[in-house]
C-alpha atoms as an extended CHARMM CRD file, in Angstrom:
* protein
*
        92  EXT
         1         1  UNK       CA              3.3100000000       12.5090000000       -9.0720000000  PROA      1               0.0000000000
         2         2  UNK       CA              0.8380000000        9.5270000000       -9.2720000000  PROA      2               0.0000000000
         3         3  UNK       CA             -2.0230000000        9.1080000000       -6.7020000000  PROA      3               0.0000000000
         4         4  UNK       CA             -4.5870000000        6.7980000000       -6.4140000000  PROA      4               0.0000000000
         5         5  UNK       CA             -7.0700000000        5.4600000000       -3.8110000000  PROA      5               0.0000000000
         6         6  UNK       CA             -7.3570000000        2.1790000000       -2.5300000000  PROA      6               0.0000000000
         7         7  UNK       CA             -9.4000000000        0.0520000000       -0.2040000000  PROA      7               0.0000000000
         8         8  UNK       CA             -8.3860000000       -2.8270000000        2.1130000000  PROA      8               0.0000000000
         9         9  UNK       CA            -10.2300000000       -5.8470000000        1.4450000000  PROA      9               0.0000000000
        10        10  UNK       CA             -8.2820000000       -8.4020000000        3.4330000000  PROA      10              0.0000000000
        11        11  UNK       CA            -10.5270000000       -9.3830000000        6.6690000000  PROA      11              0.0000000000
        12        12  UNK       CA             -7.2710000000       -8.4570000000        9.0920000000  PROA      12              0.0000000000
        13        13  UNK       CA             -6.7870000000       -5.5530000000        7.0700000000  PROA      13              0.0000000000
        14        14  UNK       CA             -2.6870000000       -4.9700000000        5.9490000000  PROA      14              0.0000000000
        15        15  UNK       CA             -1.2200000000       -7.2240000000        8.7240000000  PROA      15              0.0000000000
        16        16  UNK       CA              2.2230000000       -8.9830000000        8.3400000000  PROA      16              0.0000000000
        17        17  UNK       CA              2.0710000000      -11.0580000000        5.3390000000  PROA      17              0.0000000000
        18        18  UNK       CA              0.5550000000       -8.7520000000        2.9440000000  PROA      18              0.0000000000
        19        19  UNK       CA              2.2400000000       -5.9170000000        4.1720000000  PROA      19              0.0000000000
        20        20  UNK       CA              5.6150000000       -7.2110000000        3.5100000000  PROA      20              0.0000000000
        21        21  UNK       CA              4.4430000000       -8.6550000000        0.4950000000  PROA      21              0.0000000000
        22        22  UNK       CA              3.4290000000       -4.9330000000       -0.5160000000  PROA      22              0.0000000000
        23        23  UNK       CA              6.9490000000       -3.8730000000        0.8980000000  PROA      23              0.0000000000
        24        24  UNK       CA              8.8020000000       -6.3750000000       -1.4300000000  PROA      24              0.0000000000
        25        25  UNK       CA              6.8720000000       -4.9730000000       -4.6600000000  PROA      25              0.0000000000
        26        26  UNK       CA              7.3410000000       -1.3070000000       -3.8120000000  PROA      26              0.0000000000
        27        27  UNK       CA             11.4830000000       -2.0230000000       -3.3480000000  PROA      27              0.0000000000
        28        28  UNK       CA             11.7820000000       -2.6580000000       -6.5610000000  PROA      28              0.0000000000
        29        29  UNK       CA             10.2190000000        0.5300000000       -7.7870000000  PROA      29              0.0000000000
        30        30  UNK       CA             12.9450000000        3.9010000000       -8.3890000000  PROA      30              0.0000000000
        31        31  UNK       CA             10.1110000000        5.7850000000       -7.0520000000  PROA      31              0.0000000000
        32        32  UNK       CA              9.3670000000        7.2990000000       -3.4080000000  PROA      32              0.0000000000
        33        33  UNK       CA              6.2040000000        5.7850000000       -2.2770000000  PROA      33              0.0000000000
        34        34  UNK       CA              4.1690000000        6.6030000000        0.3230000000  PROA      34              0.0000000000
        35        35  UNK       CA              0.7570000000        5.4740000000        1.9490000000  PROA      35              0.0000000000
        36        36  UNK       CA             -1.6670000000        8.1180000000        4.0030000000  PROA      36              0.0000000000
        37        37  UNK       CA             -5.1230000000        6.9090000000        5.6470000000  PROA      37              0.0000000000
        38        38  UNK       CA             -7.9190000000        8.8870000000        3.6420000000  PROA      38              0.0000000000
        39        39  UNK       CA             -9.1290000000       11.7500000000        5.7730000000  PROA      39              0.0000000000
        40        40  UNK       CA             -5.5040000000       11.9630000000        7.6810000000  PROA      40              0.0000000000
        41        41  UNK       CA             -2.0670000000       13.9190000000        6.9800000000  PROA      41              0.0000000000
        42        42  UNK       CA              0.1670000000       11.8830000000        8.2780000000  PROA      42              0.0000000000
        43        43  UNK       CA              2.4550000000       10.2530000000        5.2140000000  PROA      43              0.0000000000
        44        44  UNK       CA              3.9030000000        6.6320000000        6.0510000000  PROA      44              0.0000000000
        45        45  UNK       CA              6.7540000000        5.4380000000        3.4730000000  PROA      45              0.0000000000
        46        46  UNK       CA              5.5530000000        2.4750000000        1.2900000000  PROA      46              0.0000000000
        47        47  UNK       CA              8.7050000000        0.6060000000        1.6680000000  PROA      47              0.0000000000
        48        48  UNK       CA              9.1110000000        0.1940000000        5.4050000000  PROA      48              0.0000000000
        49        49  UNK       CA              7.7960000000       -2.6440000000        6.9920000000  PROA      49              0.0000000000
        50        50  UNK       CA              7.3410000000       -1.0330000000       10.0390000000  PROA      50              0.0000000000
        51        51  UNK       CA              5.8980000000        2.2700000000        8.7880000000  PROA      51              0.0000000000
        52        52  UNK       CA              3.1810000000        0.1290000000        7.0220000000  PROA      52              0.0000000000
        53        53  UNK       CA              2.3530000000       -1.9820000000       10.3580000000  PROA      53              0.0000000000
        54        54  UNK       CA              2.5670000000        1.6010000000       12.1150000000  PROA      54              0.0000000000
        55        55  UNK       CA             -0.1160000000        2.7310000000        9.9660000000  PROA      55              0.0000000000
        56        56  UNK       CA             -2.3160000000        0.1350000000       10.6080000000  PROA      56              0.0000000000
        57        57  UNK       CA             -4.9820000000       -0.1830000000        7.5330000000  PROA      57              0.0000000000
        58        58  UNK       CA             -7.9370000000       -2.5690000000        8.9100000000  PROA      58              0.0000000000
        59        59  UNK       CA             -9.7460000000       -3.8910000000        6.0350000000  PROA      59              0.0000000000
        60        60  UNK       CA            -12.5430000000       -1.7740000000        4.6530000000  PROA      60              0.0000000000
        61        61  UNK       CA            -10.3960000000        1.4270000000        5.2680000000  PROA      61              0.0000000000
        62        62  UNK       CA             -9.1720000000        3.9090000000        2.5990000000  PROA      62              0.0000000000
        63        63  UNK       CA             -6.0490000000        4.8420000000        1.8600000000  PROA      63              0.0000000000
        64        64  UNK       CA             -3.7990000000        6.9960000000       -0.9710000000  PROA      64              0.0000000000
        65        65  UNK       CA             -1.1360000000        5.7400000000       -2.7470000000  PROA      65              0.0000000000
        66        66  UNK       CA              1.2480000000        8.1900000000       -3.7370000000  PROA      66              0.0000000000
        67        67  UNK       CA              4.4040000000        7.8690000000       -6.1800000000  PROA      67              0.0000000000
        68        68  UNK       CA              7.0270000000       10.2660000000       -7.0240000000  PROA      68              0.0000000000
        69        69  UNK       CA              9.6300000000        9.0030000000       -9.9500000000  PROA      69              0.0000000000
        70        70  UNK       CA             10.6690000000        7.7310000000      -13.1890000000  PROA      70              0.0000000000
        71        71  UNK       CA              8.0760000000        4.8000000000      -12.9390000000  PROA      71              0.0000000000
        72        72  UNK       CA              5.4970000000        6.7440000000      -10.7790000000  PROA      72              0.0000000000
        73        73  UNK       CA              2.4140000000        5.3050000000      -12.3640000000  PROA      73              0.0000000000
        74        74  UNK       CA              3.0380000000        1.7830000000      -12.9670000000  PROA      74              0.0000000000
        75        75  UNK       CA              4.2430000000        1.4490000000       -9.4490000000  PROA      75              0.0000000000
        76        76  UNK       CA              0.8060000000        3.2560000000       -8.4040000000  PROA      76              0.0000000000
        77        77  UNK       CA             -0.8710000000        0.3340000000      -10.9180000000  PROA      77              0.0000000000
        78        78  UNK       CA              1.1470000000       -2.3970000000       -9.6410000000  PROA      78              0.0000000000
        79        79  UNK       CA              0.5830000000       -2.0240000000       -5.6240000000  PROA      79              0.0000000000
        80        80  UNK       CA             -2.8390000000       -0.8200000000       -6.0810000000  PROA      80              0.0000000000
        81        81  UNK       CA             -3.4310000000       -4.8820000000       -7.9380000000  PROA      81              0.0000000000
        82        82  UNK       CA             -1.8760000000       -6.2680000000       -5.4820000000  PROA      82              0.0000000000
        83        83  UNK       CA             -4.1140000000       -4.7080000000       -2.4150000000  PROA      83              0.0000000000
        84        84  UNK       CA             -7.0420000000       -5.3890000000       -5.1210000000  PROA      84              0.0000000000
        85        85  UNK       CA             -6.1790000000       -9.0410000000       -5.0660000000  PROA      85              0.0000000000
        86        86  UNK       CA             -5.6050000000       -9.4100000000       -1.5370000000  PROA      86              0.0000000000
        87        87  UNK       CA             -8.8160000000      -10.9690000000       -0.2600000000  PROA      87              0.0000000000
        88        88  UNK       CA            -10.1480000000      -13.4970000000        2.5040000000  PROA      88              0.0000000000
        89        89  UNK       CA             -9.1610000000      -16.6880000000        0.6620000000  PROA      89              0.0000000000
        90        90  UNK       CA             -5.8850000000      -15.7210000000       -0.1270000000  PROA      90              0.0000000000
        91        91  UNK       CA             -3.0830000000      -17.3000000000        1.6590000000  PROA      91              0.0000000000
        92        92  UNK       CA             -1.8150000000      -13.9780000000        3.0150000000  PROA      92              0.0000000000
């Protein structure tokens, strides 16, 4: 297992765009991924859509990334860059 914890930066938090773009990078992991709000229980799978809309990050919140698999920690890497390089002047 691979955890690590990540901020939303992106003014409307992870709305549509980025959180299918998120979606699309996690699919092509082997691993199980999975999001939780810092300070919360509740685990939301990291390649649903609609799980990550359900969950509802608004930017400045905190969340943990979580991967279980053969390619645990560069999945962990990858999404965490990806959030990291979402910000208010990209076209997300």
């Amino acid at each position: 297992m691979c955890s690590r914890e990540i901020e939303i930066k992106n003014a409307a938090g992870l709305h549509a765009r980025p959180a299918s773009a998120f979606v699309h990078l996690a699919g092509g992991f082997q691993s199980e991924i999975e999001l939780r709000r810092v300070g919360e229980e509740s685990r939301y799978n990291a390649k649903s859509i609609i799980m990550l809309l359900a969950l509802g990050l608004g930017r400045g919140e905190r969340a943990v990334l979580t991967a279980h698999g053969p390619d645990e920690r560069e999945a962990v890497e990858a999404l965490a860059a990806l959030v990291d390089g979402f910000s208010d002047n990209a076209k997300l």
